[in-house]
C-alpha positions as CSV (number, residue, x, y, z in Angstrom):
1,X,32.7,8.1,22.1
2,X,30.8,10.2,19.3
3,X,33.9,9.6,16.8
4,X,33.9,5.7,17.3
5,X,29.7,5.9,16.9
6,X,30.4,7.8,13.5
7,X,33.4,5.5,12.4
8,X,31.0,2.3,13.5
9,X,31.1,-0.6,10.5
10,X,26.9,-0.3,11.5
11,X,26.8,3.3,10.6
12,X,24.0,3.7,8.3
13,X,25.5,4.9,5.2
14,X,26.8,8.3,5.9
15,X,23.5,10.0,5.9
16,X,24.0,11.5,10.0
17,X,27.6,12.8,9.1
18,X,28.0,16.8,8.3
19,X,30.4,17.0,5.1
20,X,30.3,20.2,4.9
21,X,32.8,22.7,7.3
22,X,30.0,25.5,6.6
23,X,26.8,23.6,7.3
24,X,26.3,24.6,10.5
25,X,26.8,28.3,9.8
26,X,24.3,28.0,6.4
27,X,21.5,27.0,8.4
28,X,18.7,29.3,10.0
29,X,17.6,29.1,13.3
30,X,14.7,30.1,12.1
31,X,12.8,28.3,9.5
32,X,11.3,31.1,6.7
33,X,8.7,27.8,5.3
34,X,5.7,26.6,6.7
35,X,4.1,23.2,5.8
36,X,0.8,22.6,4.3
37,X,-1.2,19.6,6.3
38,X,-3.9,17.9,4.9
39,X,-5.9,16.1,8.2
40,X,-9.0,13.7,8.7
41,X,-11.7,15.7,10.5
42,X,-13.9,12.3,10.7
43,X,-13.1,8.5,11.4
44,X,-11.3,8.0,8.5
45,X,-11.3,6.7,5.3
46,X,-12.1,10.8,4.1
47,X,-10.3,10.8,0.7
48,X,-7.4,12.1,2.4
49,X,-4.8,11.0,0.2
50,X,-6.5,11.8,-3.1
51,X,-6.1,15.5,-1.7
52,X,-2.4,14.7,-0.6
53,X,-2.3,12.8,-4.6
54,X,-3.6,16.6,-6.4
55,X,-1.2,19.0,-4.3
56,X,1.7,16.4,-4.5
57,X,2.0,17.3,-7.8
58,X,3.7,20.5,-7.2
59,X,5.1,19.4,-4.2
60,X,8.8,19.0,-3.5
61,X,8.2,17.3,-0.1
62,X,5.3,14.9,1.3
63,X,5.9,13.6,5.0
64,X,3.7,11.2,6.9
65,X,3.9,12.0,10.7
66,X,1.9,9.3,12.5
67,X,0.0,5.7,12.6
68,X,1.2,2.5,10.4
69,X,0.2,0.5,8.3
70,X,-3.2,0.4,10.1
71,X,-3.8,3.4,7.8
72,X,-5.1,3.0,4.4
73,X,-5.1,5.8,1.1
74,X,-6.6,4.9,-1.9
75,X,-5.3,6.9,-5.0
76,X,-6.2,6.2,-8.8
77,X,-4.0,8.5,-10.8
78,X,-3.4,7.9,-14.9
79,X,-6.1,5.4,-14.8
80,X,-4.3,3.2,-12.2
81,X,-5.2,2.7,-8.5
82,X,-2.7,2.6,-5.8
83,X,-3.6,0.9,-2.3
84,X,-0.7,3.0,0.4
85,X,-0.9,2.0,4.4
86,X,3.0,3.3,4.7
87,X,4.5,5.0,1.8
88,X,3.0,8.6,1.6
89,X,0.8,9.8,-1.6
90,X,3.6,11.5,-2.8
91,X,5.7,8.4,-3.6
92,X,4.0,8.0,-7.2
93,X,5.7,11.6,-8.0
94,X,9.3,11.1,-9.2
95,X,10.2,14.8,-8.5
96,X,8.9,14.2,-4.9
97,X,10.7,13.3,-1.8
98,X,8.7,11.3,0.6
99,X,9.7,11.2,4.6
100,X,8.3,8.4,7.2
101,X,8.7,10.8,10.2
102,X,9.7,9.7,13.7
103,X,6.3,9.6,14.8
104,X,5.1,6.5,12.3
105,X,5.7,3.0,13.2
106,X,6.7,1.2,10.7
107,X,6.1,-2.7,9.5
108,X,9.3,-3.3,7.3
109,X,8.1,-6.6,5.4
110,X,4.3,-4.5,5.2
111,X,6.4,-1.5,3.5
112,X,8.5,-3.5,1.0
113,X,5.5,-5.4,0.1
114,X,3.4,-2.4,-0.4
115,X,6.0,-1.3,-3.0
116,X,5.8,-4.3,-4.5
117,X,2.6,-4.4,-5.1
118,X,1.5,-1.2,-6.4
119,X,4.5,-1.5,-8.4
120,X,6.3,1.8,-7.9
121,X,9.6,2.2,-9.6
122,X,12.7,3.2,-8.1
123,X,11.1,4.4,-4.8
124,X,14.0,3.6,-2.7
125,X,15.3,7.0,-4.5
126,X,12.6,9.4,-3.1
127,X,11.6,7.5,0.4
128,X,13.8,9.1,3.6
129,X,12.8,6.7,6.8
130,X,13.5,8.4,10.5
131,X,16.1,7.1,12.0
132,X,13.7,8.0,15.4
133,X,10.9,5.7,14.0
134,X,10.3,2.4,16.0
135,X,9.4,-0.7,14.6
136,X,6.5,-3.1,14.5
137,X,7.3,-6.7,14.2
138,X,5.4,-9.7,13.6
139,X,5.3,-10.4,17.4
140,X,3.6,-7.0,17.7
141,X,0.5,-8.0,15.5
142,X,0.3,-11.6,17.0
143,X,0.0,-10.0,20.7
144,X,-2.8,-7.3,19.1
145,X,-4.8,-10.0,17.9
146,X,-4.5,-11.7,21.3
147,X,-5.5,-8.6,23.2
148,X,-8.7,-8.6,20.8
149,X,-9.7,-11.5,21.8
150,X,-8.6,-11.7,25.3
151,X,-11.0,-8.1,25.6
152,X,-14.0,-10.4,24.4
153,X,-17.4,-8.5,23.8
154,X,-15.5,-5.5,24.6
155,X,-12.8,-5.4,21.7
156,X,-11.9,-2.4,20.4
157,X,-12.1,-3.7,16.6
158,X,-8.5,-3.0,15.7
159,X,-6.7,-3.3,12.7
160,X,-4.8,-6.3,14.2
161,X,-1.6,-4.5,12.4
162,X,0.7,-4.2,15.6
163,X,0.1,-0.7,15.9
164,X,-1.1,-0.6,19.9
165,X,1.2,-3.3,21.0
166,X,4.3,-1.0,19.4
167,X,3.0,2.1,20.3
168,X,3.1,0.8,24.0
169,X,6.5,-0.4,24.1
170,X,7.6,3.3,23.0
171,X,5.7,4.7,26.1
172,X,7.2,2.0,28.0
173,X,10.7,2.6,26.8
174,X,10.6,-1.0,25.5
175,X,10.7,-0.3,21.7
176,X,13.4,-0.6,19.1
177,X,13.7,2.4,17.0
178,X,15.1,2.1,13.2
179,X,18.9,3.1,14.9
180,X,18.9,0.5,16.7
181,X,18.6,-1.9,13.8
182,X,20.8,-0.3,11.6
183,X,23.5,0.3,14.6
184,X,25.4,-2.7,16.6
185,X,23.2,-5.6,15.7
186,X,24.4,-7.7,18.7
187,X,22.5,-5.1,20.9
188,X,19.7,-5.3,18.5
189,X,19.4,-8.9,19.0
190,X,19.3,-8.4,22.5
191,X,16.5,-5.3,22.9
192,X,14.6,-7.8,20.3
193,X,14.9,-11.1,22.6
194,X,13.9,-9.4,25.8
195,X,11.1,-7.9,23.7
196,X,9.8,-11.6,23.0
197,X,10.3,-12.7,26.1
198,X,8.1,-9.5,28.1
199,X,5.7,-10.4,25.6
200,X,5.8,-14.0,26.0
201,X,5.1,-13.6,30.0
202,X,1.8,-11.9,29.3
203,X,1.1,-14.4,26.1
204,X,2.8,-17.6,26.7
205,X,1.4,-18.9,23.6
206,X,3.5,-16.4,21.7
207,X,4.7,-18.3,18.8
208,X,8.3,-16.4,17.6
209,X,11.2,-17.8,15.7
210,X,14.3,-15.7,17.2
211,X,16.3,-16.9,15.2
212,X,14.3,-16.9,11.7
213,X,13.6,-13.3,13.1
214,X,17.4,-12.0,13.4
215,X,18.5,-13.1,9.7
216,X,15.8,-11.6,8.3
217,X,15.7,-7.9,10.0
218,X,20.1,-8.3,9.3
219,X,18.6,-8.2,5.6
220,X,16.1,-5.7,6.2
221,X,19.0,-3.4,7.7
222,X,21.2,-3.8,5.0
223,X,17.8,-3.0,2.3
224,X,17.0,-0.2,4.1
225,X,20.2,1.7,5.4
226,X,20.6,4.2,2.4
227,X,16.7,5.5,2.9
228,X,17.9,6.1,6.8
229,X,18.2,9.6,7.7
230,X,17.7,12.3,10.3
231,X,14.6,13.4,9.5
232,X,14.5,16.0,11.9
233,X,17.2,17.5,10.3
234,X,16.1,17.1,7.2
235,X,12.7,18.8,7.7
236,X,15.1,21.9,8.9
237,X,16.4,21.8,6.0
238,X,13.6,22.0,3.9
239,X,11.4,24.8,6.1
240,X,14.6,27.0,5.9
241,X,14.5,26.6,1.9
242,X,11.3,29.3,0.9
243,X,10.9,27.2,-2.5
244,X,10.3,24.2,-0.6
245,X,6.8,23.2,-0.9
246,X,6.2,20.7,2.3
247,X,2.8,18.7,2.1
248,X,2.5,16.6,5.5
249,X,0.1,13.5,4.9
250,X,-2.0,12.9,7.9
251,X,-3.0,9.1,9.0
252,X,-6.6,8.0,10.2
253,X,-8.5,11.0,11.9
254,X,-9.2,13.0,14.5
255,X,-11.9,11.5,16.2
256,X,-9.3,8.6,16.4
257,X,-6.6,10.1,17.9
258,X,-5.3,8.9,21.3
259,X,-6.4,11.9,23.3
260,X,-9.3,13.6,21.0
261,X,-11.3,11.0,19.5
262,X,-13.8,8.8,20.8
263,X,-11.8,6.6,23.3
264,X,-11.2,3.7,24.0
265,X,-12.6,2.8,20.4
266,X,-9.4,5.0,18.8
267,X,-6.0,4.3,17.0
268,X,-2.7,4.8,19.5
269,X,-1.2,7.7,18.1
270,X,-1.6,11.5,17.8
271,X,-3.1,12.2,14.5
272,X,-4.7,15.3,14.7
273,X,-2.4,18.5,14.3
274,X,-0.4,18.3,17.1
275,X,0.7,14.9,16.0
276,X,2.4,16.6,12.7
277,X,5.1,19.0,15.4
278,X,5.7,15.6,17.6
279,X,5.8,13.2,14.7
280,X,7.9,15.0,12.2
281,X,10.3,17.6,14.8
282,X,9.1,20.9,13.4
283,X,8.1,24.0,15.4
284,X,4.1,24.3,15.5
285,X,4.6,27.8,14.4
286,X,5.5,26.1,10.8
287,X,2.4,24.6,10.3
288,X,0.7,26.8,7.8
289,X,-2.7,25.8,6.0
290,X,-4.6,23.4,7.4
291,X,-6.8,21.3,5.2
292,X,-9.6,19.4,6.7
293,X,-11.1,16.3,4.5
294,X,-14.4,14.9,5.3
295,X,-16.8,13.1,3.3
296,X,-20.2,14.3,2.5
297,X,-21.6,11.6,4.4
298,X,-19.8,9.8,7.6
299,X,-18.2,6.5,8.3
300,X,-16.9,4.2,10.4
301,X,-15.0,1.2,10.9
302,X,-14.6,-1.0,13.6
303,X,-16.4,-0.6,17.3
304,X,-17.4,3.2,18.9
305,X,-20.5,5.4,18.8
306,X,-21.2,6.8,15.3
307,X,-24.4,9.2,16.4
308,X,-25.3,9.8,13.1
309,X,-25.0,5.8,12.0
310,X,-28.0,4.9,9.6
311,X,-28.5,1.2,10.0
312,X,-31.3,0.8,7.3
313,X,-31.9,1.1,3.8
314,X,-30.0,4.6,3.6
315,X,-26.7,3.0,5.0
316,X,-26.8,0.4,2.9
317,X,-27.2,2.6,-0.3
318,X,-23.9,4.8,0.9
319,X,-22.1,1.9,2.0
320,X,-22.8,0.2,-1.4
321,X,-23.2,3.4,-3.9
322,X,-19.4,4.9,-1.8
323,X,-17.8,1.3,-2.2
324,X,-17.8,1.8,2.0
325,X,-14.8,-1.3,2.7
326,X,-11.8,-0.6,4.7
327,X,-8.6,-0.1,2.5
328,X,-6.5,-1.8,4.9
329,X,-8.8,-4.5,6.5
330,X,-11.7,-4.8,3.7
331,X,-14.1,-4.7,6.4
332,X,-17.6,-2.8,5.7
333,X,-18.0,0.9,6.6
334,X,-20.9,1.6,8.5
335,X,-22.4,5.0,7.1
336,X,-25.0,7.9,8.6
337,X,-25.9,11.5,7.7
338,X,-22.6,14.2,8.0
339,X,-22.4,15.4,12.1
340,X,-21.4,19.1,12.3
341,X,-21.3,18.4,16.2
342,X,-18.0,15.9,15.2
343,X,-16.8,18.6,12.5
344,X,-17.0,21.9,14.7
345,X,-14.9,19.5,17.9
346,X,-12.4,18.8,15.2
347,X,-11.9,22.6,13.9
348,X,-11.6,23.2,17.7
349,X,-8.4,21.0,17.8
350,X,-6.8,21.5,14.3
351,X,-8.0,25.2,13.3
352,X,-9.2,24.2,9.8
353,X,-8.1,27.0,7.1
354,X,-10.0,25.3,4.3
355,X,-11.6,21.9,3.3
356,X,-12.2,19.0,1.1
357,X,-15.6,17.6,0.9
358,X,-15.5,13.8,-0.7
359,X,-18.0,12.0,-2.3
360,X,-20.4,13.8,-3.1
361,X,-21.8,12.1,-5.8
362,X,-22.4,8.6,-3.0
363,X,-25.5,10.8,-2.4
364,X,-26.9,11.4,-5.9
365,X,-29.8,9.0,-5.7
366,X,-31.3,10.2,-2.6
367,X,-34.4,11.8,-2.4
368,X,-33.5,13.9,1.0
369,X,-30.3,14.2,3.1
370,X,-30.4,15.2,6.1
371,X,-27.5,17.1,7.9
372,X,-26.9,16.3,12.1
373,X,-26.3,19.8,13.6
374,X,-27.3,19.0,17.8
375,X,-26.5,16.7,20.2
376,X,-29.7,16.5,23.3
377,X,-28.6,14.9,26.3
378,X,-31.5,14.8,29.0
379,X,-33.4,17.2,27.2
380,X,-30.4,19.8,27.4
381,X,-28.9,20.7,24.0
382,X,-24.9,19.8,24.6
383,X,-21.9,22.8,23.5
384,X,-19.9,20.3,22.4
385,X,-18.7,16.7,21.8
386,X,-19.0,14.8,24.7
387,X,-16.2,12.8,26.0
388,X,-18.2,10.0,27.8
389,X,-19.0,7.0,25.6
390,X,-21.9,6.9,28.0
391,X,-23.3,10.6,27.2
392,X,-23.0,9.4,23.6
393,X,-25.4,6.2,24.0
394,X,-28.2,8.1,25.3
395,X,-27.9,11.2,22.9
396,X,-30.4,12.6,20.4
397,X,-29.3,13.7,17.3
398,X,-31.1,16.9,15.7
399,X,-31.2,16.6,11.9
400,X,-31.7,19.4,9.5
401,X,-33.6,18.2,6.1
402,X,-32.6,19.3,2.6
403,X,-34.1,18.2,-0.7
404,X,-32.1,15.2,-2.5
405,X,-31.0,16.4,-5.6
406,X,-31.6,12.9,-8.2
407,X,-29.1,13.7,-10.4
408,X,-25.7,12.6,-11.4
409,X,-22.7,15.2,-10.2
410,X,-20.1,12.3,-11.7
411,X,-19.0,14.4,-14.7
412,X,-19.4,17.8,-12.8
413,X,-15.9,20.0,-12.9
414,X,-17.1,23.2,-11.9
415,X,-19.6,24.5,-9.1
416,X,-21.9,26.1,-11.2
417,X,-22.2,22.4,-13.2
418,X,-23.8,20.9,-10.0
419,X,-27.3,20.3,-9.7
420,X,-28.9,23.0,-7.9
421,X,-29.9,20.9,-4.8
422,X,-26.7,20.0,-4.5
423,X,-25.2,23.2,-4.7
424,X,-28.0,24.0,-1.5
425,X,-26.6,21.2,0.3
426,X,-23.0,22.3,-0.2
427,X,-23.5,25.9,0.7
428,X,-25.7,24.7,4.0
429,X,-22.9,22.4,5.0
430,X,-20.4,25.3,4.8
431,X,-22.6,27.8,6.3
432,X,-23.1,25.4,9.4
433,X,-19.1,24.7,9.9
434,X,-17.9,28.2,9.1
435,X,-15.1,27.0,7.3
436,X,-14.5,27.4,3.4
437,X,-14.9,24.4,1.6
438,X,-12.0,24.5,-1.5
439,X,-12.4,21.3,-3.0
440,X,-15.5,19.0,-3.7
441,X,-14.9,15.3,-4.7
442,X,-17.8,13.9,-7.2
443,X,-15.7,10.0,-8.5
444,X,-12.8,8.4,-8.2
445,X,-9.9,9.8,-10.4
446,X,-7.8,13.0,-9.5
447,X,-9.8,15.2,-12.0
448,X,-13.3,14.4,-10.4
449,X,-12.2,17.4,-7.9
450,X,-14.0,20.7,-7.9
451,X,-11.4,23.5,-7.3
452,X,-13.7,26.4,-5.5
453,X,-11.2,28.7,-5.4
């Protein structure tokens, strides 16, 4: 059986065959590396990949590990700006190899038209795609935007990219993995017409051309098989090689992950640390640093609590100073003061080792900021963040007041260039999360980071 699998005309390339007679005996059990993972310790929208963009460029390896295209990085790099939902940060590197881990879901016409249009040369060369991965079709975003609207008033706000409707299927064993595309495409065709047809009893209005469907993923196979790998093995690989140096990419944020965040009103997948062991196949005791990103404000897109939101002139100056639209759905970022209640819960799941404040210059203007360090519910001051979206209606929000600082940080490359207000706020925000802060973001371009140390 495993012989005529292997010798299949649908093999995808040769990438799952051993060539080698010693392989087996080469490799470690145990991996000597550890991978560096650079998180969302907010709602999103951070500056995540900017951070992935700097240490990408002595990285070998950059690996996305959850989400889809519902995810959005923003990158400007040698005076060009590149808009990624799929391909990880590390893709504009041409020494860099980039892996879609088993954990992402992946859109195959939104991926090859992201390439497209940020124009990346020969990236077919440095992307590896899990063969594990499942697949969002078209039908997958038609029946999300159904769901929104059959929910009403109480809509979730999604993206409208496919990504719960696929993610369901997986849990329901319903999905179609990359494999199964690139294996006997009979059987594909099959898995993909009961597919439409489950989805069709829910949604009779379901509009899907089978047909139109087939001939184009029997392209998309054909496009894709030499990227098609086992990633699992491949990340092996590279954690038993000590000069390896392994950046893993993470997608949204933590207060949107399916168990941690701020539920219902969170993305479908596991994207806070424990996401990067399931979504790639790596032991959790080779996850090394840990890198937080968080913005020196807050944001959010979509529906939820945000207990810190500033509906009023202040949000509008963040939202309009921080260029506060979605990357992926261009809708506007509602803003508030930074939460330490959010940050300390999301150190408590991903055990920051260091982090990356953004935007710090959004706030230049301002005459005060203020800083929300406590949560009162009923008069009791809370431990923690509360899982009940009702506990978070009713709480009060205790805000510490610093002086605004007035003055540009825009051209500011070292700490001691800041203004001194703002160097107050900085060392208050660190004091209060008891977490180093490494890297301060004041514009746009790679080189408007602060390295602290």
């Amino acid at each position: 059986m495993a012989d005529t699998m292997i010798n299949s005309n649908n093999n995808y390339s040769e990438n799952c065959v051993d060539h080698s007679d010693q392989s087996r005996n080469e490799i470690s059990t145990s991996p000597v590396n550890k991978v560096k993972v650079v998180l969302g310790c907010q709602w999103g929208d951070e500056g995540k990949g900017k951070l992935v963009d700097i240490l990408a460029q002595e990285a070998d390896v950059v690996c996305r590990c959850a989400g889809g295209n519902n995810a959005g990085h923003t990158i400007v790099a040698n005076g060009k700006e590149y808009d990624f939902h799929l391909l990880p940060s590390g893709i504009i590197h041409e020494k860099c190899k980039n892996v879609i881990g088993n954990g992402v879901v992946i859109h195959l016409p939104g991926l090859f038209a992201e390439a497209e249009k940020n124009k990346i040369q020969n990236w077919k060369d440095r992307l590896i795609i899990s063969d594990r991965a499942h697949l969002v079709f078209d039908l997958h975003q038609q029946v999300d935007g159904l769901q929104e609207t059959a929910k009403g008033k109480n809509s979730i706000g999604t993206t409208k990219k496919g990504i719960g409707p696929t993610y369901s299927n997986k849990a329901s064993r319903s999905g179609i993995r990359i494999c199964d595309l690139l294996g006997n495409f009979d059987l594909f065709a099959e898995k993909l017409r009961n597919l439409i047809n489950s989805h069709k009893k829910v949604f009779p209005e379901l509009d899907v051309d089978v047909n139109k469907e087939l001939t184009k993923y029997k392209e998309y196979a054909e496009s894709i098989r030499p990227m098609v790998d086992d990633t699992v093995h491949f990340m092996h690989e590279s954690l038993n090689d000590p000069s390896r140096n392994i950046i893993v990419e993470g997608a949204n944020a933590t207060m949107l992950d399916i168990d941690f965040g701020t539920y219902p009103y969170v993305t479908s997948s596991s994207c806070a640390v424990g996401g990067v062991c399931t979504g790639l196949g790596i032991p959790p005791s080779k996850v090394g640093e840990v890198y937080g990103v968080f913005k020196a404000y807050i944001t959010r897109v979509g529906e939820g609590i945000l207990p810190t939101e500033q509906d009023n002139e202040i949000g509008c100056t963040l939202q309009e100073r921080g260029h506060e639209f979605g990357t992926t759905t261009k809708r506007r970022r509602r803003c508030g003061w930074l939460d330490i209640m959010v940050f300390k819960y999301s150190h408590m799941v991903n055990g920051y080792t260091a982090l990356c404040m953004t935007k710090l210059d959004v706030m230049d203007t301002l005459p005060e900021v203020k800083i929300g360090v406590g949560y009162r519910f009923r008069g009791q001051l809370l431990k923690s963040f509360p899982a009940s979206q009702e506990i978070l209606s009713c709480i009060e929000v205790e805000y510490l007041t610093l002086p605004g600082w007035q003055t540009s940080t825009e051209n500011a490359r070292k700490f001691s260039d800041l203004p001194k207000n703002a160097q107050i706020y900085v060392n208050k925000v660190q004091e209060l999360l008891g977490v180093p802060i490494k890297w301060i973001g004041v514009g746009k371009s790679r080189d408007s980071m602060i390295q602290m140390f």
